[in-house]
N, CA, C and O atoms as a GROMACS GRO file, in nm:
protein
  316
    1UNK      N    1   2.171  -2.192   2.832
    1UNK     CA    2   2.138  -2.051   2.813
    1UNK      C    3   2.131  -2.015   2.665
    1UNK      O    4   2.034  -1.952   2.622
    2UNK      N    5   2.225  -2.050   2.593
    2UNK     CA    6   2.213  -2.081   2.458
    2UNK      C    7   2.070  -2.085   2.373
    2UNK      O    8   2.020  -2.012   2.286
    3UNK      N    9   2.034  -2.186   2.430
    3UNK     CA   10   1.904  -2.278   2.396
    3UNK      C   11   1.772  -2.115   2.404
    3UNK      O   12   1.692  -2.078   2.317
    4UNK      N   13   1.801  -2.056   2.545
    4UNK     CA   14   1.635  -1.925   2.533
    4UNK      C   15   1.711  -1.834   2.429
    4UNK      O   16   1.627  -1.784   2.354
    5UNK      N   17   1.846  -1.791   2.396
    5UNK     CA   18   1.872  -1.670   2.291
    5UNK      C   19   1.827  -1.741   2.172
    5UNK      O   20   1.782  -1.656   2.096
    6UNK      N   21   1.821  -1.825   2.135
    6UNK     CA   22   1.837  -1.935   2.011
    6UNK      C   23   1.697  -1.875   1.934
    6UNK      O   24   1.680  -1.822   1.825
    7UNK      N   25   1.564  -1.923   2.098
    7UNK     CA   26   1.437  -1.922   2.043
    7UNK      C   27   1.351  -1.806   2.067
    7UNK      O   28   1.234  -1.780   2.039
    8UNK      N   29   1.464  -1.730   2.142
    8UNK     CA   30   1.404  -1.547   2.149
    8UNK      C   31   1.428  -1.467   2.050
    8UNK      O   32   1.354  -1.379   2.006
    9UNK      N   33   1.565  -1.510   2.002
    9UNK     CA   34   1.631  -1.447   1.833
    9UNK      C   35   1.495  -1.482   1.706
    9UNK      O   36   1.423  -1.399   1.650
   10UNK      N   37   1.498  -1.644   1.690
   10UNK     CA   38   1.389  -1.673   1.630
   10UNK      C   39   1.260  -1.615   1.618
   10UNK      O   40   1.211  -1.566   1.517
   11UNK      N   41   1.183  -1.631   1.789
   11UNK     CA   42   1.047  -1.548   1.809
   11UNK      C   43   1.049  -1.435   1.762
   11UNK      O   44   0.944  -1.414   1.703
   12UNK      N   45   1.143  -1.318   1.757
   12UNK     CA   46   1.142  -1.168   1.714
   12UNK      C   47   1.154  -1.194   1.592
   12UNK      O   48   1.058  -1.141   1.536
   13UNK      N   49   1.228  -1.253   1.509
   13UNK     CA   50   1.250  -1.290   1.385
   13UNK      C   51   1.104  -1.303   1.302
   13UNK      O   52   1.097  -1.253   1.190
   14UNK      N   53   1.003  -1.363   1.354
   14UNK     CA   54   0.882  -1.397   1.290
   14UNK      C   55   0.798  -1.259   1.343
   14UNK      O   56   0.695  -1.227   1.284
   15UNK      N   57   0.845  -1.187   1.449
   15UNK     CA   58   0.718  -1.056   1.470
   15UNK      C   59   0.773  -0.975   1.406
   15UNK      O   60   0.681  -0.899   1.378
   16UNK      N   61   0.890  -0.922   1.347
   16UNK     CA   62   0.909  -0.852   1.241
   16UNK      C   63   0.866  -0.882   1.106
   16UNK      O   64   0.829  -0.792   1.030
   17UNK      N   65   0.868  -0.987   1.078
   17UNK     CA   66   0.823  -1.065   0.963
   17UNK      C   67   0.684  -1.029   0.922
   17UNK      O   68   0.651  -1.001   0.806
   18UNK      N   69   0.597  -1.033   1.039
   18UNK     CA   70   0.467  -1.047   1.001
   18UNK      C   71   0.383  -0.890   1.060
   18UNK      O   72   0.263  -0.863   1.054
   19UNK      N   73   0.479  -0.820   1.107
   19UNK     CA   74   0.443  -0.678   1.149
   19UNK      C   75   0.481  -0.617   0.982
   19UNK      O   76   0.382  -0.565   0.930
   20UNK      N   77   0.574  -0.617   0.917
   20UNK     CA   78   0.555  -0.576   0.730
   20UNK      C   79   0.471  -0.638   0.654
   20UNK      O   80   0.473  -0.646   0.531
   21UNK      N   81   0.396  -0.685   0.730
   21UNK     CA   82   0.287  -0.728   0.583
   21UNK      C   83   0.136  -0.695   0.603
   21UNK      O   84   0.043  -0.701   0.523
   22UNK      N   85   0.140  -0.655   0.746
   22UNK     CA   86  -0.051  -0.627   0.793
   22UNK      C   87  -0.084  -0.531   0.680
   22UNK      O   88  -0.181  -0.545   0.606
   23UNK      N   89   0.006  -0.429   0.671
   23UNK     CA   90  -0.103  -0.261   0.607
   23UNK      C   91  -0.059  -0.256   0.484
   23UNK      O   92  -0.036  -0.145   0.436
   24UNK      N   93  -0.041  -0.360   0.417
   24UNK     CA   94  -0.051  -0.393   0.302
   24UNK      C   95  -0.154  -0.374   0.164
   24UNK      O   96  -0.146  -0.326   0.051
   25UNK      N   97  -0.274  -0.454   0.263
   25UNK     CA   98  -0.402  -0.508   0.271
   25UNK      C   99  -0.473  -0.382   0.301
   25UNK      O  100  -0.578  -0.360   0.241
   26UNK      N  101  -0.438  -0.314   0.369
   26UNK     CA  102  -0.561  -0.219   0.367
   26UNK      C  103  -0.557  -0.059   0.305
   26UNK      O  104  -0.469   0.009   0.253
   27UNK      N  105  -0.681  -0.038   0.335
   27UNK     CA  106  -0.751   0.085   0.248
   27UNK      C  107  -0.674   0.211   0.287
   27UNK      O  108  -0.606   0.204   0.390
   28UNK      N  109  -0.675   0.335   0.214
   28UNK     CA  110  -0.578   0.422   0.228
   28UNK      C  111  -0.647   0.487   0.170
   28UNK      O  112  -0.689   0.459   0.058
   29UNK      N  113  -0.689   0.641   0.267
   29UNK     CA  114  -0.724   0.764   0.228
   29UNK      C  115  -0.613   0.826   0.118
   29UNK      O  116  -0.494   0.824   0.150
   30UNK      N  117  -0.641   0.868   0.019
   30UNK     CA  118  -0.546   0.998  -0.085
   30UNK      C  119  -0.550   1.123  -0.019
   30UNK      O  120  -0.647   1.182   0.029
   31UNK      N  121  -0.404   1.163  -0.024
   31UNK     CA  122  -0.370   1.299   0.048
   31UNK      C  123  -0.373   1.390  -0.099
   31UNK      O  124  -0.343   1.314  -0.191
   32UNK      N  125  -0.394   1.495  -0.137
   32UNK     CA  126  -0.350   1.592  -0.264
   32UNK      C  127  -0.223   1.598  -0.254
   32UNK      O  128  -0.177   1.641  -0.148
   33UNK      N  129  -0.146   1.563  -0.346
   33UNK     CA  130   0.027   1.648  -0.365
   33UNK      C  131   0.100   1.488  -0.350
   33UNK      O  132   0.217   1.472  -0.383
   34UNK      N  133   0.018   1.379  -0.298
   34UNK     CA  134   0.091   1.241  -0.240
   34UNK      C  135   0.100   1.156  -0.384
   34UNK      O  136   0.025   1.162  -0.481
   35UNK      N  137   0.231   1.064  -0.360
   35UNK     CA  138   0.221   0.958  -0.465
   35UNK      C  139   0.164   0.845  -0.391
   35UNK      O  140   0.157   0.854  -0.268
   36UNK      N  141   0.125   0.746  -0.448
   36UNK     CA  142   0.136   0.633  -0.436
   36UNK      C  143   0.114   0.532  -0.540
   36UNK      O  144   0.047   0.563  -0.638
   37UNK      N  145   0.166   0.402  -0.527
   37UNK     CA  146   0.190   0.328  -0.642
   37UNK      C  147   0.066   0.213  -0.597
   37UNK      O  148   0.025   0.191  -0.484
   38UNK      N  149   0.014   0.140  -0.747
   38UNK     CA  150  -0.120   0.038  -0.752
   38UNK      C  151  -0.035  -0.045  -0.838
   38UNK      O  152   0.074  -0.012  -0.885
   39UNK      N  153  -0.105  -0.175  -0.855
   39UNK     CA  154  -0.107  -0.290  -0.857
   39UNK      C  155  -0.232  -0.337  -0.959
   39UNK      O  156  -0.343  -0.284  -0.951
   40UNK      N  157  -0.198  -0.445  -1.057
   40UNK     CA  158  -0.337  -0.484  -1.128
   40UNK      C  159  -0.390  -0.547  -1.001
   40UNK      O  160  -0.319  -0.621  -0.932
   41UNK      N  161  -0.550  -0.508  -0.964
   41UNK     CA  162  -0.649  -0.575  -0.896
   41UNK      C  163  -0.669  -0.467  -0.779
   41UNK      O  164  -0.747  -0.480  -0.685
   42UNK      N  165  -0.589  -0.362  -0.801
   42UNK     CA  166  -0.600  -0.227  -0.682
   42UNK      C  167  -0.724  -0.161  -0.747
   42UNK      O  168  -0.751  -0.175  -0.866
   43UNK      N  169  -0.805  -0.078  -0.650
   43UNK     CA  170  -0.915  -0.023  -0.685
   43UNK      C  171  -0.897   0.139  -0.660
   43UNK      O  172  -0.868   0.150  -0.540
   44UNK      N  173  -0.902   0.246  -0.709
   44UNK     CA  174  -0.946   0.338  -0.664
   44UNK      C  175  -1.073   0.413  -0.665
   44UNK      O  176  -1.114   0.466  -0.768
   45UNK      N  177  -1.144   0.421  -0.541
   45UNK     CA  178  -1.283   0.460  -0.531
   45UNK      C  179  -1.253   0.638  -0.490
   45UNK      O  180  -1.192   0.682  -0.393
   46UNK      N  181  -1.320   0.714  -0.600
   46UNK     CA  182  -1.360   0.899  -0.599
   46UNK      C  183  -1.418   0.907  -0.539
   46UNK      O  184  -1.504   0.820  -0.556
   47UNK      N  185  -1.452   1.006  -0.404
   47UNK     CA  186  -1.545   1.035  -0.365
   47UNK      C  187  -1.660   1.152  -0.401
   47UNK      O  188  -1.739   1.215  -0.330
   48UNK      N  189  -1.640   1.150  -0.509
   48UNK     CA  190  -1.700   1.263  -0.645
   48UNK      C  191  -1.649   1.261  -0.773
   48UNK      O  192  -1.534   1.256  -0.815
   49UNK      N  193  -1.778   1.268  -0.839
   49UNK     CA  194  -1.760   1.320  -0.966
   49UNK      C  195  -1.636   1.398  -1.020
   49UNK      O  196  -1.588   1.386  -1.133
   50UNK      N  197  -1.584   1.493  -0.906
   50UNK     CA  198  -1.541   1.654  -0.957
   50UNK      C  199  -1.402   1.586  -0.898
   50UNK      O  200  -1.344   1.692  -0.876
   51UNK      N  201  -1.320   1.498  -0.862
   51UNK     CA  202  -1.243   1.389  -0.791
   51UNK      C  203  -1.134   1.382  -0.930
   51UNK      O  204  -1.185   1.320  -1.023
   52UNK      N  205  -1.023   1.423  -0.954
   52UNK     CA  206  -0.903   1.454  -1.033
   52UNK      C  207  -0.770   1.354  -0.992
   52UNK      O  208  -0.714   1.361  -0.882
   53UNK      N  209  -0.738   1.276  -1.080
   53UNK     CA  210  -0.668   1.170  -1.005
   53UNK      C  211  -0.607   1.158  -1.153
   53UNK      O  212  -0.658   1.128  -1.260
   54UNK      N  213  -0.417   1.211  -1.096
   54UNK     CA  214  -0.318   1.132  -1.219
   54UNK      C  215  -0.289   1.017  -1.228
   54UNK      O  216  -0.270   0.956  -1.123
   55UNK      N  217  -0.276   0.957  -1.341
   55UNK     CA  218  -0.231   0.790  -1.350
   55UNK      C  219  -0.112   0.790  -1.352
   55UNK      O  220  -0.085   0.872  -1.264
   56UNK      N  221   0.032   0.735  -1.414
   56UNK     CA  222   0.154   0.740  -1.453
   56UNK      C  223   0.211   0.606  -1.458
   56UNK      O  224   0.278   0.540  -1.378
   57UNK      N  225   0.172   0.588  -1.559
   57UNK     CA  226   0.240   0.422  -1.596
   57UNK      C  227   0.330   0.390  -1.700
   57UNK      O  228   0.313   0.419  -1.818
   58UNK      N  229   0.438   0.324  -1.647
   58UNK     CA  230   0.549   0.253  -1.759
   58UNK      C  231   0.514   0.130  -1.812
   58UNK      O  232   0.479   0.027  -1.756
   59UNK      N  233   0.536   0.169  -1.982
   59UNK     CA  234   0.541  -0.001  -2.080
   59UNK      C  235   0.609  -0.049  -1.959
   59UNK      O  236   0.682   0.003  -1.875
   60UNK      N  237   0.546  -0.202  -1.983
   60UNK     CA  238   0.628  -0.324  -1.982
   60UNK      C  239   0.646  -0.287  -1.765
   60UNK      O  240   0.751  -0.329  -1.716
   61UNK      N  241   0.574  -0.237  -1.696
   61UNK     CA  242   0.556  -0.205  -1.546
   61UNK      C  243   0.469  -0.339  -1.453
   61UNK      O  244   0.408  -0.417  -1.527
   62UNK      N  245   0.464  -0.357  -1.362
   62UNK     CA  246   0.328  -0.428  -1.339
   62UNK      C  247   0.235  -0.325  -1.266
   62UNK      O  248   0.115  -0.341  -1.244
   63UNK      N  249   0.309  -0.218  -1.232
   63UNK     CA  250   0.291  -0.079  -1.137
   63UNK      C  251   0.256   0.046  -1.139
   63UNK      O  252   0.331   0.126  -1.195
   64UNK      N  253   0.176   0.076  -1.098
   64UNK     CA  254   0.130   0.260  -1.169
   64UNK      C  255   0.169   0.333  -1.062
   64UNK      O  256   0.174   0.281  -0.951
   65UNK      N  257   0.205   0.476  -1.083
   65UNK     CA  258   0.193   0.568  -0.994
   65UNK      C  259   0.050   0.667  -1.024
   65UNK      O  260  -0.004   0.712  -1.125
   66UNK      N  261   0.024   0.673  -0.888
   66UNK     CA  262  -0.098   0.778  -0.874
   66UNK      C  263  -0.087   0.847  -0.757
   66UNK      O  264  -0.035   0.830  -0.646
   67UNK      N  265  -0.189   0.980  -0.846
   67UNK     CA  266  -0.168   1.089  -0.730
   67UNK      C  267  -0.267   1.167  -0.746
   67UNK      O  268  -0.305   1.188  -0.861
   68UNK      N  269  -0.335   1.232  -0.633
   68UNK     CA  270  -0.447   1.300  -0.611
   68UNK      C  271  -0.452   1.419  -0.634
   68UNK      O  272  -0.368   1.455  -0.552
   69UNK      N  273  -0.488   1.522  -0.688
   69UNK     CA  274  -0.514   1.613  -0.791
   69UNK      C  275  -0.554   1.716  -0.721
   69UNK      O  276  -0.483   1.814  -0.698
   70UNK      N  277  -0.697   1.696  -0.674
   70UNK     CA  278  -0.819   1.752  -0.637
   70UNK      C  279  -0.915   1.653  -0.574
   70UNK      O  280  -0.925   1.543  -0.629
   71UNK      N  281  -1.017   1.688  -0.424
   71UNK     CA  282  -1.128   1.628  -0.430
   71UNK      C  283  -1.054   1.498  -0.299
   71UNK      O  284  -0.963   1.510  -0.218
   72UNK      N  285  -1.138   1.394  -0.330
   72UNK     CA  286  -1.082   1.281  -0.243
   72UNK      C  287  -1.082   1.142  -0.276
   72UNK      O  288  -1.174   1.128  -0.357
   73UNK      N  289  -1.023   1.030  -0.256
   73UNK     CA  290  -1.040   0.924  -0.272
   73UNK      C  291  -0.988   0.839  -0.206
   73UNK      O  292  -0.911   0.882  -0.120
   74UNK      N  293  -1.006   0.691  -0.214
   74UNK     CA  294  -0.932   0.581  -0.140
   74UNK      C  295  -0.896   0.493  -0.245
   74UNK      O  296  -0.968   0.462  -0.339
   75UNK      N  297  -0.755   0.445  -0.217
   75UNK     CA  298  -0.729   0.368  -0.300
   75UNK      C  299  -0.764   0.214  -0.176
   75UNK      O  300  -0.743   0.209  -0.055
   76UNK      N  301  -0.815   0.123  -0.257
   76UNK     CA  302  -0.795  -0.070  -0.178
   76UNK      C  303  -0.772  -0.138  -0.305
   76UNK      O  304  -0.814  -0.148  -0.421
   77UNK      N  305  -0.646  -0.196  -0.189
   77UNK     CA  306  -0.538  -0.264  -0.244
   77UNK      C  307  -0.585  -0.398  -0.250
   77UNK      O  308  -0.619  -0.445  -0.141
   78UNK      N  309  -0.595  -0.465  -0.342
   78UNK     CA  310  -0.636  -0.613  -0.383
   78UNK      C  311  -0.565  -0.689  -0.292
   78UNK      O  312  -0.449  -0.666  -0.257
   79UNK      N  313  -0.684  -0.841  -0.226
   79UNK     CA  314  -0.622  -0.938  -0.067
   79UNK      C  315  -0.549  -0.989  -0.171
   79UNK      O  316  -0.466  -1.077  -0.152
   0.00000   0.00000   0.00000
């Protein structure tokens, strides 16, 4: 009996594992008033000209904070 907790403990062990890493990878509408943090190789695409977007970065960071202003955008996050 041992032996199915052993490899049921395990099995859940790897679907948690790999359920934190899917939405990683993907694209993300900007809310106005929201932070979120980028990455060198992250993209953010304006959906206008008139599209107001703060940067906020620390020397010596690998990480920016950004946040939506006005207008709309998506940030995609580098595979």
């Amino acid at each position: 009996m041992t032996y199915y907790k052993l490899i049921s403990i395990t099995l859940f062990g790897f679907l948690l594992l790999g359920c934190g890493k899917e939405d990683t990878n993907k694209d993300r509408s900007m809310k106005v008033g929201e932070f979120y943090t980028v990455s060198t190789g992250d993209k953010i695409v304006k959906a206008s000209e008139s599209t107001l977007i703060k940067i906020t970065h620390a020397s010596g960071k690998k990480s920016s904070t950004v946040s939506l202003l006005e207008g709309s955008a998506t940030i995609t996050y580098a595979k």
